[in-house]
N, CA and C atoms as an extended XYZ file, in Angstrom:
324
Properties=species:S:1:pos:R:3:atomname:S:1:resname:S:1:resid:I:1 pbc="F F F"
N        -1.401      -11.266       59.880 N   UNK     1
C         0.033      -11.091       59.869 CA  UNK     1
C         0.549      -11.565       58.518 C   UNK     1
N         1.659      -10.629       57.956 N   UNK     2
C         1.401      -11.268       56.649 CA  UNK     2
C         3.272      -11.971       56.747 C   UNK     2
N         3.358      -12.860       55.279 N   UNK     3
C         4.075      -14.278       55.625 CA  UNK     3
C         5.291      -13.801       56.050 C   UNK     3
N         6.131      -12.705       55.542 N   UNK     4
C         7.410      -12.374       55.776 CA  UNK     4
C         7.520      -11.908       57.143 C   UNK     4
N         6.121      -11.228       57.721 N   UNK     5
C         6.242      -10.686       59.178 CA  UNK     5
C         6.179      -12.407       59.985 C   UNK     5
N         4.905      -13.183       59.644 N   UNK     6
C         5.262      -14.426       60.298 CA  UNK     6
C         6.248      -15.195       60.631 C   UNK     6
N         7.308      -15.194       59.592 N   UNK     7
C         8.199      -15.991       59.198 CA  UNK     7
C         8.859      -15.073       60.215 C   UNK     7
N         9.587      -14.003       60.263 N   UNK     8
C        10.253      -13.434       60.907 CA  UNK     8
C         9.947      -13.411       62.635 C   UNK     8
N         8.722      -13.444       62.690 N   UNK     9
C         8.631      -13.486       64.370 CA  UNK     9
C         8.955      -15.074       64.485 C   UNK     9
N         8.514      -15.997       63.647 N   UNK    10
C         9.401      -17.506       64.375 CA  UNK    10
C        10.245      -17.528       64.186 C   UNK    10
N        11.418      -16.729       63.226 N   UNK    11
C        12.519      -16.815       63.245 CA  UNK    11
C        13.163      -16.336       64.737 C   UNK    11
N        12.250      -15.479       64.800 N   UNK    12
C        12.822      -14.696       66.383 CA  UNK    12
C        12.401      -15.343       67.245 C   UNK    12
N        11.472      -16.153       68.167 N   UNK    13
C        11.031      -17.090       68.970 CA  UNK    13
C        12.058      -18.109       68.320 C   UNK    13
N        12.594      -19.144       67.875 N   UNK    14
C        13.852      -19.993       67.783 CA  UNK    14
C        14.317      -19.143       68.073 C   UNK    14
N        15.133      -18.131       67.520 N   UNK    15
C        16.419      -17.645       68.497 CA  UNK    15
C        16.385      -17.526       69.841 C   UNK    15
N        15.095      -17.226       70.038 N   UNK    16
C        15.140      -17.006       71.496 CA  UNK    16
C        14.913      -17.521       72.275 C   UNK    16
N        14.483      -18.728       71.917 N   UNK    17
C        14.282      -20.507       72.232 CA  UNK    17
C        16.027      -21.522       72.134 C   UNK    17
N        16.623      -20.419       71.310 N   UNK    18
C        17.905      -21.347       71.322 CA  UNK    18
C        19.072      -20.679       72.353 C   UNK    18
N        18.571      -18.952       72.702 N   UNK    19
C        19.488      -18.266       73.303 CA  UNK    19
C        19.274      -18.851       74.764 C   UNK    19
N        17.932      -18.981       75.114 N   UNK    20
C        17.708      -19.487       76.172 CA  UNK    20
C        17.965      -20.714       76.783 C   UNK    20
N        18.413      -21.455       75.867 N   UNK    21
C        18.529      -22.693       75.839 CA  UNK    21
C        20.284      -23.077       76.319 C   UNK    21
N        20.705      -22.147       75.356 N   UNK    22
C        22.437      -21.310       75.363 CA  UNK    22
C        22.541      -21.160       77.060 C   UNK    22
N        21.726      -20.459       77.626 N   UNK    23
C        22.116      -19.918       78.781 CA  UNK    23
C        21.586      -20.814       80.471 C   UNK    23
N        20.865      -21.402       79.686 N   UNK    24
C        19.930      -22.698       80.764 CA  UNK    24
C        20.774      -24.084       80.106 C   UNK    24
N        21.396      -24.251       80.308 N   UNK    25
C        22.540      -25.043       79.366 CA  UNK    25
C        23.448      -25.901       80.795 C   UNK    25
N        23.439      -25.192       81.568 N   UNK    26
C        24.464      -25.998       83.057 CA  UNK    26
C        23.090      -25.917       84.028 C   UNK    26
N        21.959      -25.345       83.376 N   UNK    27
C        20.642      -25.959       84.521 CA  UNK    27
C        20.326      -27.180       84.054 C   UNK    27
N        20.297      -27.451       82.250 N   UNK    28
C        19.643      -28.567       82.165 CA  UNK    28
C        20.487      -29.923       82.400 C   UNK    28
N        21.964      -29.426       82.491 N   UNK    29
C        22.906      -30.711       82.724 CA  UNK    29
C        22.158      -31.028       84.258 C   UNK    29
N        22.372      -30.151       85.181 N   UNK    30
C        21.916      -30.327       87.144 CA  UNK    30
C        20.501      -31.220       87.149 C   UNK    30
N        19.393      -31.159       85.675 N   UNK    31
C        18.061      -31.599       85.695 CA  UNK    31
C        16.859      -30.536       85.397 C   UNK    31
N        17.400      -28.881       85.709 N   UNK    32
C        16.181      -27.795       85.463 CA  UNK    32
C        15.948      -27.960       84.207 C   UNK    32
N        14.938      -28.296       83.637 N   UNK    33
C        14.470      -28.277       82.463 CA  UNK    33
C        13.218      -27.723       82.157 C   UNK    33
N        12.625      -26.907       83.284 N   UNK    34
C        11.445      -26.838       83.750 CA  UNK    34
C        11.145      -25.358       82.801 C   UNK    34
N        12.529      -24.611       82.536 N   UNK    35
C        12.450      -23.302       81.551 CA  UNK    35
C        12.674      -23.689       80.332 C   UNK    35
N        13.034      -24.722       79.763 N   UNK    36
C        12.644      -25.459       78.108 CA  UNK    36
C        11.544      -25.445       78.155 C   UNK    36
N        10.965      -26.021       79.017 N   UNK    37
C         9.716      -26.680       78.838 CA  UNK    37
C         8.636      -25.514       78.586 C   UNK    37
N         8.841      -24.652       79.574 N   UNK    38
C         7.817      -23.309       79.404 CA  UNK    38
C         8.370      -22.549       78.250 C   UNK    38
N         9.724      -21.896       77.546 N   UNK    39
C         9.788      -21.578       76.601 CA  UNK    39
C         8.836      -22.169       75.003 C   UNK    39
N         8.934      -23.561       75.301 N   UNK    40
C         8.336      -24.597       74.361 CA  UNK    40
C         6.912      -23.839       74.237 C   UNK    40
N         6.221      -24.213       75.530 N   UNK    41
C         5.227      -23.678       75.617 CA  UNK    41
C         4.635      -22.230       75.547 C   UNK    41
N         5.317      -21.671       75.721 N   UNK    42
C         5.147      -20.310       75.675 CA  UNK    42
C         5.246      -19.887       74.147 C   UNK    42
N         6.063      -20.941       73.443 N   UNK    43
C         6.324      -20.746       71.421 CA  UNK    43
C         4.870      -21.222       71.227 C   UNK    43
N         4.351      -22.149       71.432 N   UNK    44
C         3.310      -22.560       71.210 CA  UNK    44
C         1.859      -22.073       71.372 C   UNK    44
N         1.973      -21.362       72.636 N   UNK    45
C         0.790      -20.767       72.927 CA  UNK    45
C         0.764      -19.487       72.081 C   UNK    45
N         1.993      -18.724       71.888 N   UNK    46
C         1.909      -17.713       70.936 CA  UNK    46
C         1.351      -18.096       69.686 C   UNK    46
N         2.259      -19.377       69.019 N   UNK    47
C         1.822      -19.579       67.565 CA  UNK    47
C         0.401      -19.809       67.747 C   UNK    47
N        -0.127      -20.415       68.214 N   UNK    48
C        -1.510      -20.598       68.495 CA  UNK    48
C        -2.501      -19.420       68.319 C   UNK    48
N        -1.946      -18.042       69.057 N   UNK    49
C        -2.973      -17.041       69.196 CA  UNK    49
C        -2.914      -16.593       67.925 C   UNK    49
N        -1.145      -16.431       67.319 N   UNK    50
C        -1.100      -15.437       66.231 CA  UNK    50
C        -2.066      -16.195       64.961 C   UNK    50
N        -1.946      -17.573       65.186 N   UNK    51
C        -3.370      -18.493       64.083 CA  UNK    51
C        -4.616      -18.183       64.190 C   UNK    51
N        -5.064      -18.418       65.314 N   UNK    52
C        -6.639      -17.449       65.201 CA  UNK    52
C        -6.592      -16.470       65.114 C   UNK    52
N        -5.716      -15.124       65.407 N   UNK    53
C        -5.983      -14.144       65.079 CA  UNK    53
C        -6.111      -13.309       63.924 C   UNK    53
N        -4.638      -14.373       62.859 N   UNK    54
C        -5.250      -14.919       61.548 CA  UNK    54
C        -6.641      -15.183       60.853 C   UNK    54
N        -7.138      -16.063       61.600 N   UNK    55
C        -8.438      -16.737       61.039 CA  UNK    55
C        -9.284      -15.353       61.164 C   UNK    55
N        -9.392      -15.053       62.148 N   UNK    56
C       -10.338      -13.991       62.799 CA  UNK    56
C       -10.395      -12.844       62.043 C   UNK    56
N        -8.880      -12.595       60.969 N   UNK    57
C        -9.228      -11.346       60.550 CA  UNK    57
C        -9.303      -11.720       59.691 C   UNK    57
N        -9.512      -12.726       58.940 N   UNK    58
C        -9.770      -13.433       57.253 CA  UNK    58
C       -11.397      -13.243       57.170 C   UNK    58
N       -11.895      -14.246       58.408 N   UNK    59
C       -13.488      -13.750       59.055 CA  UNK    59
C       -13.865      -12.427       58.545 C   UNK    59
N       -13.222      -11.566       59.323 N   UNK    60
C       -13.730      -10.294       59.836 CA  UNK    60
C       -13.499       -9.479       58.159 C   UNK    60
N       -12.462       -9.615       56.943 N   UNK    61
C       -12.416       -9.197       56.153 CA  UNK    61
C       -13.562       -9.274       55.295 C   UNK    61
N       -13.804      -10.513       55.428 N   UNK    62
C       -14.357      -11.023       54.289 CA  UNK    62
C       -16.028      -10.584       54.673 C   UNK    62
N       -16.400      -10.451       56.092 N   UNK    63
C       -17.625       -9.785       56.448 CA  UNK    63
C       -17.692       -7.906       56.085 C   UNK    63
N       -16.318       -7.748       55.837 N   UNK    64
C       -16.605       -6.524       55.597 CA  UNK    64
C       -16.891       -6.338       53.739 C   UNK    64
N       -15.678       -7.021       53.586 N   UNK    65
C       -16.391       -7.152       51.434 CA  UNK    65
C       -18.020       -7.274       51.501 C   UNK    65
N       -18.804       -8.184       52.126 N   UNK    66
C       -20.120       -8.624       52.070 CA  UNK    66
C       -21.047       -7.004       52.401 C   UNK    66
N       -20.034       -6.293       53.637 N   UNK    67
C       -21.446       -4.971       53.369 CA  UNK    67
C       -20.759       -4.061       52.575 C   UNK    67
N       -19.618       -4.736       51.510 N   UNK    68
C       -18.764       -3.229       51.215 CA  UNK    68
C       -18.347       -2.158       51.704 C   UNK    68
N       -17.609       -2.805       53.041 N   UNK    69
C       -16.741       -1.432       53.663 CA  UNK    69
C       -14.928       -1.560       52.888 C   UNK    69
N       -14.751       -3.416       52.691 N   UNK    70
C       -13.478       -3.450       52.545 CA  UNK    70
C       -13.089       -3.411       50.841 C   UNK    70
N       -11.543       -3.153       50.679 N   UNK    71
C       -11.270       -3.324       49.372 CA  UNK    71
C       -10.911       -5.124       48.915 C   UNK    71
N       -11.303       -5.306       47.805 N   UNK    72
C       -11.001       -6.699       47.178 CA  UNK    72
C        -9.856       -7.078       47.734 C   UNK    72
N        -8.805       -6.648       47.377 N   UNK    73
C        -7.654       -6.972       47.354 CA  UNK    73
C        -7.128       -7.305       49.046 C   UNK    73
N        -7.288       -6.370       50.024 N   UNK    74
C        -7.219       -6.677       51.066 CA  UNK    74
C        -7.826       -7.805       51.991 C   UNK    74
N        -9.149       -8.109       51.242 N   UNK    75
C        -9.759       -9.140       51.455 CA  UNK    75
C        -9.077      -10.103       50.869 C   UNK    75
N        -9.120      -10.639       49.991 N   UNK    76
C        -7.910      -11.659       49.199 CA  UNK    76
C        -7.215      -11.932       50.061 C   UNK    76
N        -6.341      -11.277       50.299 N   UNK    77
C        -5.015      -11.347       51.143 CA  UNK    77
C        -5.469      -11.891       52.535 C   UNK    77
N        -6.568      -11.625       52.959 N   UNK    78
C        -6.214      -11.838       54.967 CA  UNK    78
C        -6.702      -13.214       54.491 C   UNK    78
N        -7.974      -13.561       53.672 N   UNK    79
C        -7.981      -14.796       53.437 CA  UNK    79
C        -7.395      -16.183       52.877 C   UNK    79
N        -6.366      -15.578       52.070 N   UNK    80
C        -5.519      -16.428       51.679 CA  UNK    80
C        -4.268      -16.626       52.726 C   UNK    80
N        -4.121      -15.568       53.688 N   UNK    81
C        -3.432      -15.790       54.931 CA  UNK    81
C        -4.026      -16.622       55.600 C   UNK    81
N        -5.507      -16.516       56.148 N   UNK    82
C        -6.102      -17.437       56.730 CA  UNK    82
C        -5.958      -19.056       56.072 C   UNK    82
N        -5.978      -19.005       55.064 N   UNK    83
C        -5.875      -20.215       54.389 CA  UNK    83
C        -4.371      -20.591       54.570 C   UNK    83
N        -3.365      -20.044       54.076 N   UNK    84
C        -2.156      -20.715       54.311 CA  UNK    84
C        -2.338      -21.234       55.883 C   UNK    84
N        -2.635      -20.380       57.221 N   UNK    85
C        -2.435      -20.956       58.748 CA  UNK    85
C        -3.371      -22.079       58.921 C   UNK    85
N        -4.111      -22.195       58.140 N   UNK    86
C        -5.028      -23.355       58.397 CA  UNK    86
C        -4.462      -24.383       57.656 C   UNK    86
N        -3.657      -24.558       56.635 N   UNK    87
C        -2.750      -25.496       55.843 CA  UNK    87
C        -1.757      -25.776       56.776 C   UNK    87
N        -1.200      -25.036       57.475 N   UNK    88
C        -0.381      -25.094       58.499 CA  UNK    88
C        -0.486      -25.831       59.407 C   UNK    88
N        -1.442      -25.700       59.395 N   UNK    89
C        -2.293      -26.005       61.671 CA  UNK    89
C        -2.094      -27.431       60.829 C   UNK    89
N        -2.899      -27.452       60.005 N   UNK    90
C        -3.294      -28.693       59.519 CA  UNK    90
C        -1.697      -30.058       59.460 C   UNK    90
N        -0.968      -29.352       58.735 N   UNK    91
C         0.154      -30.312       58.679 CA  UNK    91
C         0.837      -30.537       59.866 C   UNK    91
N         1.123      -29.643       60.496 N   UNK    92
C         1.327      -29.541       61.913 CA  UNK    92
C         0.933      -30.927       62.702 C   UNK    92
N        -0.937      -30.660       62.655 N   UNK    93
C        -1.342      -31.704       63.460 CA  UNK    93
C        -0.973      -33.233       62.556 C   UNK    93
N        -1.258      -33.139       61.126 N   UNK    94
C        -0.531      -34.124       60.612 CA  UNK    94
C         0.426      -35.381       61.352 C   UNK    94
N         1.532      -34.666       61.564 N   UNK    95
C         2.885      -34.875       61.619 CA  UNK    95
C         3.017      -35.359       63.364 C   UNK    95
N         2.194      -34.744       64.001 N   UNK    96
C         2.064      -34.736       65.249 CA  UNK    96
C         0.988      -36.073       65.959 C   UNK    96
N         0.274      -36.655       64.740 N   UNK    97
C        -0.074      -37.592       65.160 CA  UNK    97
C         0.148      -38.907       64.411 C   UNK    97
N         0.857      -38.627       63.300 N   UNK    98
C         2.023      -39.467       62.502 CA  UNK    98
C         3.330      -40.206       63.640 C   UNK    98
N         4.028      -39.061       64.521 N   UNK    99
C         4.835      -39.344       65.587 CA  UNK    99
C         3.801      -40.144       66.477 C   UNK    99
N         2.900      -39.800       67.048 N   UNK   100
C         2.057      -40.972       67.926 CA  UNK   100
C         2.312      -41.865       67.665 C   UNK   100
N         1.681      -41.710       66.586 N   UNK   101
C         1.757      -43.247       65.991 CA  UNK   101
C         2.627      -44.565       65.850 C   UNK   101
N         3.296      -43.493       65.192 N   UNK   102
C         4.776      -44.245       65.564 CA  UNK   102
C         5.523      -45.019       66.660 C   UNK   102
N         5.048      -43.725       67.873 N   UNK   103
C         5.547      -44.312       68.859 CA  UNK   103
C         4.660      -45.282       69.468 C   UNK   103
N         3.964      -45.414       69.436 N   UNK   104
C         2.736      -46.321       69.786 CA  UNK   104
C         3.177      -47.849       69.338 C   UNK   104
N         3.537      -48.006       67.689 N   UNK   105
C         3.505      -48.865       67.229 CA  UNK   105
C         5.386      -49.598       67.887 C   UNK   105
N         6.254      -48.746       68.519 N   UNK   106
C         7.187      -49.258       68.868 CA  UNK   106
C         7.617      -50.205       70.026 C   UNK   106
N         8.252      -51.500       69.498 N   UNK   107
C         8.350      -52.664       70.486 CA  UNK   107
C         8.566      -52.155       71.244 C   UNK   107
N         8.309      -52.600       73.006 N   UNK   108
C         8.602      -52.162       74.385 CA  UNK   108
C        10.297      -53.034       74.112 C   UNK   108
């Protein structure tokens, strides 16, 4: 997926994480929070697939340069895509166990 299409489908998952949110808005005052929670998840499990599927075709490019079916340039590209989502994943998890931490280290 290349960055402007990426960028644009999370732009669209937030919106549609915030529209939903807009409209589950007098559930979550009552306590339903149970459709945040799966939206959340449901952003996540997507970003997740669209990353390996990333990786997978950086893989799969770069096996094709090796018997010379693919062009250079296209190869380049899925791999340096692959590389940016793996910079990604990476800071991601970063940050995500930076917050642990944090909270871990906070007085009861």
């Amino acid at each position: 997926m290349a960055l402007p299409a990426a960028a644009a489908t999370a732009y669209q998952a937030i919106a549609n994480i915030g529209t939903s949110a807009g409209t589950a808005g007098s559930a979550a005052t009552t306590g339903a929070t149970g459709a945040n929670a799966s939206d959340f998840s449901n952003f996540l499990s997507n970003a997740l697939r669209d990353g390996i599927g990333t990786m997978k075709q950086g893989e799969t490019m770069a096996g094709r340069q090796i018997t010379g079916q693919a062009n250079i340039v296209d190869v380049v590209s899925a791999v340096n895509q692959a590389e940016i989502t793996l910079d990604t994943v990476v800071a991601v998890r970063d940050k995500v166990v930076s917050a642990y931490q944090s909270i871990m280290n906070m007085p009861i």
